[in-house]
Backbone bond lengths (Angstrom), bond angles and torsions (degrees), N, CA, C in turn:
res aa  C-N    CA-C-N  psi(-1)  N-CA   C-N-CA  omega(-1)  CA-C   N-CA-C  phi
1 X - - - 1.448 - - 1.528 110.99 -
2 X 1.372 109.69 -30.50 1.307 107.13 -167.20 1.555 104.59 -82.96
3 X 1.200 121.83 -40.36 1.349 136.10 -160.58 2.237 99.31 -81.03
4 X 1.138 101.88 -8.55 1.316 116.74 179.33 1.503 94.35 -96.37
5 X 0.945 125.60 -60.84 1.726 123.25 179.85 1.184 106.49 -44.26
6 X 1.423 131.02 -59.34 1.305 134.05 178.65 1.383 115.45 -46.89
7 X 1.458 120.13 -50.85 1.470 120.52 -164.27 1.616 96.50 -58.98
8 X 1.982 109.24 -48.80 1.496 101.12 -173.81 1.229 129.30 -81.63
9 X 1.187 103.63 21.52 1.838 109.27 174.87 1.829 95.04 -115.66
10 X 1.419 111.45 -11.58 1.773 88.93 177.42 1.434 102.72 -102.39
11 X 1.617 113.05 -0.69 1.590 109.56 171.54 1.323 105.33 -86.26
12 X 1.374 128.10 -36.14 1.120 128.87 156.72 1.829 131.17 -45.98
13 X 0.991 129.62 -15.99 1.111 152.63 -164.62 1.752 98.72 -105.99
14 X 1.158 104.00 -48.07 1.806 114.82 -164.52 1.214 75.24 -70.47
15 X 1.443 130.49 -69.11 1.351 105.00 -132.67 1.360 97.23 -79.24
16 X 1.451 133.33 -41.07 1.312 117.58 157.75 1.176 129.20 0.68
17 X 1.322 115.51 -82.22 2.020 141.44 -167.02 1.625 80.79 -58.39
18 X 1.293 128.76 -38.27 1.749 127.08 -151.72 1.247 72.55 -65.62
19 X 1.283 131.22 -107.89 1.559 155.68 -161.25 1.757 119.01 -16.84
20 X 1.469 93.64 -32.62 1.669 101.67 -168.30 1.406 107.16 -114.23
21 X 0.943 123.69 1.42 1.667 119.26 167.51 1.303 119.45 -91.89
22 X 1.419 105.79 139.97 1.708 99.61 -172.43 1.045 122.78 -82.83
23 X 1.440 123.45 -7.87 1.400 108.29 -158.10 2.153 91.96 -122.85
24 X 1.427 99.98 152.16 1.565 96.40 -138.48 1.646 96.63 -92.51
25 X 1.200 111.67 -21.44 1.680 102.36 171.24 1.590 113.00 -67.80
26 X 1.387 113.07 -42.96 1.653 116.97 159.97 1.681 107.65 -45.39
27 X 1.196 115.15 -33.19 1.751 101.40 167.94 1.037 119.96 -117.77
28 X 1.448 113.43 40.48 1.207 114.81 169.39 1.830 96.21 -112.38
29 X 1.238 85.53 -28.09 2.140 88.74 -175.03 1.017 103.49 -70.65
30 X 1.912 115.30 -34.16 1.528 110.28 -179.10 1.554 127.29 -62.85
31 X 1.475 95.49 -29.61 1.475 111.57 166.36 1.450 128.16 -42.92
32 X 1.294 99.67 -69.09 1.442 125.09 146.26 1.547 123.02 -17.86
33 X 1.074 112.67 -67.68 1.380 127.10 -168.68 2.027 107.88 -74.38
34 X 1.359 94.75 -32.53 1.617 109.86 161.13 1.111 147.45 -75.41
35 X 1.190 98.06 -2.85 1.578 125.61 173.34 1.649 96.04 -121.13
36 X 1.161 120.72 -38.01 2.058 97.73 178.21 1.665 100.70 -74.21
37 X 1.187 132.54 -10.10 1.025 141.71 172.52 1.751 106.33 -75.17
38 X 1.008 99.15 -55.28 2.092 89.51 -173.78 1.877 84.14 -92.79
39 X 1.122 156.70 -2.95 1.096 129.40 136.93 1.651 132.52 -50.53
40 X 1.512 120.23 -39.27 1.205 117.83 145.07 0.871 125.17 -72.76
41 X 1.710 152.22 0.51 1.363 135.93 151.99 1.700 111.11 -90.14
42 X 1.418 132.53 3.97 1.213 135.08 162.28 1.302 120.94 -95.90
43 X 1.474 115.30 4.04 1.545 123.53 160.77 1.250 113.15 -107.63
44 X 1.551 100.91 -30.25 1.394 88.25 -179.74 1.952 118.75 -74.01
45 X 1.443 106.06 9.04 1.549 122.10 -174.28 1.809 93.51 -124.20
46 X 1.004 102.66 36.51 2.029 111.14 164.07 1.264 92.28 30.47
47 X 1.816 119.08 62.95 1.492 101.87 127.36 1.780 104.26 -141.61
48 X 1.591 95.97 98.07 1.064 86.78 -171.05 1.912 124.76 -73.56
49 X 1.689 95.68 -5.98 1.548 94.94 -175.25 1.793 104.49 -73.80
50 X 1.020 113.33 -28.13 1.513 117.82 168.92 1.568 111.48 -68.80
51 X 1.025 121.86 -59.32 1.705 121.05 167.62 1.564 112.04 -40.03
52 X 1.371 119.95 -36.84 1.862 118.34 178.22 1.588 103.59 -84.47
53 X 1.463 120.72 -19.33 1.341 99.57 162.75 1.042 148.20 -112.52
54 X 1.604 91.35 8.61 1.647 107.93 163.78 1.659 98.85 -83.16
55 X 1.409 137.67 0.74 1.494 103.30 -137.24 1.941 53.61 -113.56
56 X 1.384 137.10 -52.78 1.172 125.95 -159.36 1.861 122.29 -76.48
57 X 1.259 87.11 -33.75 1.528 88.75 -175.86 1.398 107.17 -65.83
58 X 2.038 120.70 -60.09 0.955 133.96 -128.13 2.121 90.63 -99.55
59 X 1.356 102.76 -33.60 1.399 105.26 -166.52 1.410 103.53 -91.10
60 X 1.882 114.58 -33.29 1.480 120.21 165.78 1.445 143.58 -68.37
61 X 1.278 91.00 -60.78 1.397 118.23 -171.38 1.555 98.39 -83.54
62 X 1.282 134.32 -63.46 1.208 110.22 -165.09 1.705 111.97 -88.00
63 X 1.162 125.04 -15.37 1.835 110.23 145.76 1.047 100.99 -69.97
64 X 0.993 148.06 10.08 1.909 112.17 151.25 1.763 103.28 -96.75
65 X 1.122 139.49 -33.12 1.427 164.68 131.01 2.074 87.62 5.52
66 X 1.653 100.53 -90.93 0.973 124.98 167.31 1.849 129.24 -3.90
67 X 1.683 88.07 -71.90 1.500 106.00 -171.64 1.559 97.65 -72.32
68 X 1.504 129.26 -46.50 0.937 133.08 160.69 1.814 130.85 -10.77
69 X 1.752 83.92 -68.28 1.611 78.89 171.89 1.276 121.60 -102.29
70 X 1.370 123.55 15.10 1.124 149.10 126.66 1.678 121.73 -7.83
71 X 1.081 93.52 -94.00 1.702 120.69 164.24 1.482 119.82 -35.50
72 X 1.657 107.66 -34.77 1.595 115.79 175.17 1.565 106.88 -74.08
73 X 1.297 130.65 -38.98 1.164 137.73 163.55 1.680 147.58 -53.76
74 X 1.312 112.39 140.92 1.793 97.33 -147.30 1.473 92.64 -98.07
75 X 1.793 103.75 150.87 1.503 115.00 -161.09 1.467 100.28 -79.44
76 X 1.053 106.45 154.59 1.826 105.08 175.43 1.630 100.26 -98.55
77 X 1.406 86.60 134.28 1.684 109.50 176.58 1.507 112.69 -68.50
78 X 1.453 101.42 128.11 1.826 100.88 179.14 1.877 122.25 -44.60
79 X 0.811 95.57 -12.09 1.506 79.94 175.47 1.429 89.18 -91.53
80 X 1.151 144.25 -43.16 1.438 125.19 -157.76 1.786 97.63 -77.26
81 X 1.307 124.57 -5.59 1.683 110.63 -173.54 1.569 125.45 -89.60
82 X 1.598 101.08 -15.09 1.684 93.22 153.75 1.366 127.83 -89.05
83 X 1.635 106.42 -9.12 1.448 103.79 172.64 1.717 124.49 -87.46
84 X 1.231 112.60 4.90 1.367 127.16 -137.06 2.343 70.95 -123.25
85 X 1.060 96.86 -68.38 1.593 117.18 165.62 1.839 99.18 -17.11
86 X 1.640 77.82 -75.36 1.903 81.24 -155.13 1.532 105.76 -80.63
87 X 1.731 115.99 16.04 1.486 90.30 155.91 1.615 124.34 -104.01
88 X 1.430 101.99 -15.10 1.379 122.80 155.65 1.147 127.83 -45.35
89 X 1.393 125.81 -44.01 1.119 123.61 163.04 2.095 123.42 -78.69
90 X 1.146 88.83 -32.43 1.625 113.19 155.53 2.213 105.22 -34.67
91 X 1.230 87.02 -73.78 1.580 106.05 172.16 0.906 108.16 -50.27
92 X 1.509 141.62 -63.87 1.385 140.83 -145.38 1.658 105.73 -118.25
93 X 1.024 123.59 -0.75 1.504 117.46 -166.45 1.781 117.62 -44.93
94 X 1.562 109.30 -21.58 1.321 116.36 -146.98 1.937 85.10 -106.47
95 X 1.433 123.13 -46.55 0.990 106.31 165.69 1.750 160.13 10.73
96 X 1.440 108.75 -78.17 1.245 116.18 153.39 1.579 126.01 -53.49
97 X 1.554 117.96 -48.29 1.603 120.28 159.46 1.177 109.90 -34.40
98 X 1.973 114.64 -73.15 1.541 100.82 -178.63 1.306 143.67 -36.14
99 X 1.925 108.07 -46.08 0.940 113.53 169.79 1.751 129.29 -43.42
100 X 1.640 104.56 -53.06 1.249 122.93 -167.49 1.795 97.54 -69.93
101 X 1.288 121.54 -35.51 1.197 106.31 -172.52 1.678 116.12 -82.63
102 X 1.614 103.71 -25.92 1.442 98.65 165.43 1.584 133.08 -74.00
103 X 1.391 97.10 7.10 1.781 109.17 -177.93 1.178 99.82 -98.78
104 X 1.363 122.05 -58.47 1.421 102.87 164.33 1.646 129.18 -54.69
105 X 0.992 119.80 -53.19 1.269 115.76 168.30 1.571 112.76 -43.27
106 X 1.027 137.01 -50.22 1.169 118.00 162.88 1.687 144.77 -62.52
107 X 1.404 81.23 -32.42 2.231 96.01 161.48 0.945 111.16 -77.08
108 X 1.390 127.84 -17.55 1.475 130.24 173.61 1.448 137.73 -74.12
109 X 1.093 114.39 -73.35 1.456 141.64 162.90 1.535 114.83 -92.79
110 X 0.624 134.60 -25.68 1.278 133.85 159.05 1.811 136.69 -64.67
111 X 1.268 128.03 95.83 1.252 132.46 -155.36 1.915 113.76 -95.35
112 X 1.744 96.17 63.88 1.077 98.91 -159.48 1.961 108.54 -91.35
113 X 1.519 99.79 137.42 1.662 112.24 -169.82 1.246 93.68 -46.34
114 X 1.453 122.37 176.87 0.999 164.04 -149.73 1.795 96.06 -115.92
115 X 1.102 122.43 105.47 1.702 106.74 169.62 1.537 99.45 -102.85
116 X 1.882 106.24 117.40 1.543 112.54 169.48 1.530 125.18 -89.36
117 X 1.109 72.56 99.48 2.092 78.75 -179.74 1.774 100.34 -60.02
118 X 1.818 84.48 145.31 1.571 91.61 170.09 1.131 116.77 -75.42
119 X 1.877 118.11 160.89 1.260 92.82 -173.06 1.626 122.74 -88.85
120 X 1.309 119.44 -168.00 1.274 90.39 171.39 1.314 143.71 -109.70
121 X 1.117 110.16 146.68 2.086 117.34 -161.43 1.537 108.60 -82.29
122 X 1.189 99.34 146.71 1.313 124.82 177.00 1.457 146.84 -87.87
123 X 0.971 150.65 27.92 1.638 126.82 -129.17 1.691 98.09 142.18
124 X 0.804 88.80 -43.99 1.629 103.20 -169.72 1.838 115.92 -38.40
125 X 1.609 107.06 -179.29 1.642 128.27 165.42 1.864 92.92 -74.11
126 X 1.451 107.80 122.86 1.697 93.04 157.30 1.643 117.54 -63.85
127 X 1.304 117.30 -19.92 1.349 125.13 -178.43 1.502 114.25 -56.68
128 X 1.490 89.17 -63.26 1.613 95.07 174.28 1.453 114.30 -63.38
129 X 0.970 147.09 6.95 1.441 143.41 -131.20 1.578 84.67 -142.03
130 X 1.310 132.93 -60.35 1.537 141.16 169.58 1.743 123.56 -52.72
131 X 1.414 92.30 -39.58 1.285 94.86 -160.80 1.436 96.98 -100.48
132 X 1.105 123.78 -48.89 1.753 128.98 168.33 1.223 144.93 -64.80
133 X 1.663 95.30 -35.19 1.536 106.75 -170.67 1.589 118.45 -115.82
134 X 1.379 85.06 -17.38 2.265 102.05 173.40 0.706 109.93 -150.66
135 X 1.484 122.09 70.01 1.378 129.11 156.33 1.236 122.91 -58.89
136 X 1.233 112.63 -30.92 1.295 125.99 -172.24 1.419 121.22 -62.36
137 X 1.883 115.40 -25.35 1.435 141.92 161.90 1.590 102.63 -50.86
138 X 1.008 96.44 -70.86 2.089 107.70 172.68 0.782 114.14 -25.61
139 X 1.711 117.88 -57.55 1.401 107.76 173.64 1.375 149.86 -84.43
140 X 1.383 93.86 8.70 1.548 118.50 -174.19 1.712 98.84 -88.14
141 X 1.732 110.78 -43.95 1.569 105.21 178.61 1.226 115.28 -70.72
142 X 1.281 116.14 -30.18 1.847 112.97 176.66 1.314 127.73 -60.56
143 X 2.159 101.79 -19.77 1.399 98.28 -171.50 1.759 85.81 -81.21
144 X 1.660 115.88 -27.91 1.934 118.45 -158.70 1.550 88.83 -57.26
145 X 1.234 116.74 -47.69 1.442 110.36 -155.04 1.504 102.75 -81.46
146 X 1.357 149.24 -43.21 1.390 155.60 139.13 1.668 114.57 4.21
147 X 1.674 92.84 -55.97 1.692 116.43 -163.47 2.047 90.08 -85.63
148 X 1.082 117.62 -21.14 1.860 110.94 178.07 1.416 104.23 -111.32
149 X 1.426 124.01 -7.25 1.636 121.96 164.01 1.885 92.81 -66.55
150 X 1.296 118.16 -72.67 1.549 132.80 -158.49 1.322 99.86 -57.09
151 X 1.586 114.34 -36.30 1.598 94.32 174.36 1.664 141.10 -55.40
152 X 1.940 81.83 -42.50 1.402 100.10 171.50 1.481 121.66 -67.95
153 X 1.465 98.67 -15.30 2.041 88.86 159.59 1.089 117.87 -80.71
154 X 1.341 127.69 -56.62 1.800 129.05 151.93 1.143 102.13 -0.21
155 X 1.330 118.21 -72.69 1.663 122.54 -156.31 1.491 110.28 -51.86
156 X 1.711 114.19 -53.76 1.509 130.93 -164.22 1.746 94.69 -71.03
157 X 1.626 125.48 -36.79 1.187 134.15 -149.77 1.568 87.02 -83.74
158 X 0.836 120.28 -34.37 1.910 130.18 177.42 1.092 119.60 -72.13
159 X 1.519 123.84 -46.99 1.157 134.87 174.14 1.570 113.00 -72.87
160 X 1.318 99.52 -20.74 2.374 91.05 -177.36 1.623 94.27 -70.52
161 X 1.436 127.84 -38.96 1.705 145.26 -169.28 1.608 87.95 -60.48
């Protein structure tokens, strides 16, 4: 339990630093680092075929994706990076509070079921195993990949400004 608290307060943290740092290879590592992070908390919940494709797609493939279009993009000049800084934080200052207060509020007052993961199978079709038996994995990458589609508009939506 304890070692589970930890993982979700340093995924919590990643994605934090991801979101609020200005400069985009720093959130691109954070990215990175947020996905090997819920790759070890998706094994550590026995599915490890979901843990190898968050750890490759989401931590691999799309930071390299990332830096990529990265590189096409023009560097911001130091005078523009504390101003660029303090409106970001301007924007987001309230952020982290929300978060923290909606976690408690939800461990709190909130009397939420128990979701029992199946356990995990052996031997098996990976087909059947994805589509039947952990679905619930599926839907965890659709939101990873969702949350690095929207970024990459962020990025372009930032860069036309």
């Amino acid at each position: 339990m304890t070692l589970d608290f930890i993982l979700l307060s340093c995924l919590l943290l990643a994605a934090i630093w991801t979101v609020m740092t200005i400069r985009l290879i720093r959130s691109i590592v954070g990215l990175a680092i947020t996905s090997m992070i819920l790759s070890v908390i998706m094994y550590r919940l026995d599915s490890p075929l979901a843990a190898v494709f968050e750890l490759s797609v989401c931590a691999g493939l799309i930071s390299v994706v990332f830096i990529i279009t990265v590189s096409f993009t023009e560097r911001v000049s130091k005078e523009q990076l504390p101003v660029r800084r303090k409106e970001r934080f301007a924007r987001f200052w309230f952020l982290p509070f929300i978060l923290v207060a909606a976690a408690l509020l939800l461990s709190q007052y909130l009397n939420i079921p128990k979701i029992e993961l199946p356990l995990p199978v052996y031997g098996q079709n990976v087909r059947n195993v994805l589509w039947n038996l952990r679905h619930l994995d599926l839907f965890g990458q659709v939101i990873v990949l969702l949350a690095g589609a929207f970024g990459v508009a962020v990025l372009f939506k930032e860069s036309k400004k």
